[in-house]
C-alpha positions, 0 to 999 in steps of 0.5 A, spaced: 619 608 094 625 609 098 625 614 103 633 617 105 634 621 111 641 625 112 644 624 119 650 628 121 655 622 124 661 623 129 667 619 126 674 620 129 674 627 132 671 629 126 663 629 123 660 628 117 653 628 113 651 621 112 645 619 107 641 613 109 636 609 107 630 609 113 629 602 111 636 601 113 635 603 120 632 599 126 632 601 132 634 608 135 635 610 142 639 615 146 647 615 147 647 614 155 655 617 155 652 624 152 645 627 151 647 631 145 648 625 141 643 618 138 645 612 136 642 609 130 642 601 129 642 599 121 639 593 119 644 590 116 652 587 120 658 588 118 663 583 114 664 580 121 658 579 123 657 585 127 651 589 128 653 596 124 651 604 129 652 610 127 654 615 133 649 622 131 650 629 133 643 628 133 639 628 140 634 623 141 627 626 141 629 631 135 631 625 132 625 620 134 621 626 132 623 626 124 620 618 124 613 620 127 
């Protein structure tokens, strides 16, 4: 059964909840320009090819935490 998670994103000076897919997310680890923040990778590129992050108003051990 597919499991989803909801992640507050940072998009243009704006936030918004964002439901995904946790069979969609790859690697997670911390945003090195703020603590407060995460960075999530998804499974799956964009129609250039290039690999899709998603910027989370999340910290990385609160984060990490919900996939333990």
């Amino acid at each position: 059964m597919a499991q989803f998670i909801e992640l507050t994103i940072s998009a243009e000076e704006e936030t918004k909840t964002q439901v995904v897919n946790t069979d969609n997310i790859g690697r997670i680890y911390p945003n090195p320009q703020n603590s407060r923040q995460s960075i999530v990778e998804l499974n799956y590129h964009s129609i250039g090819d290039a690999p899709v992050y998603l910027e989370v108003e999340t910290p990385y051990d609160a984060l990490r935490l919900k996939f333990l």
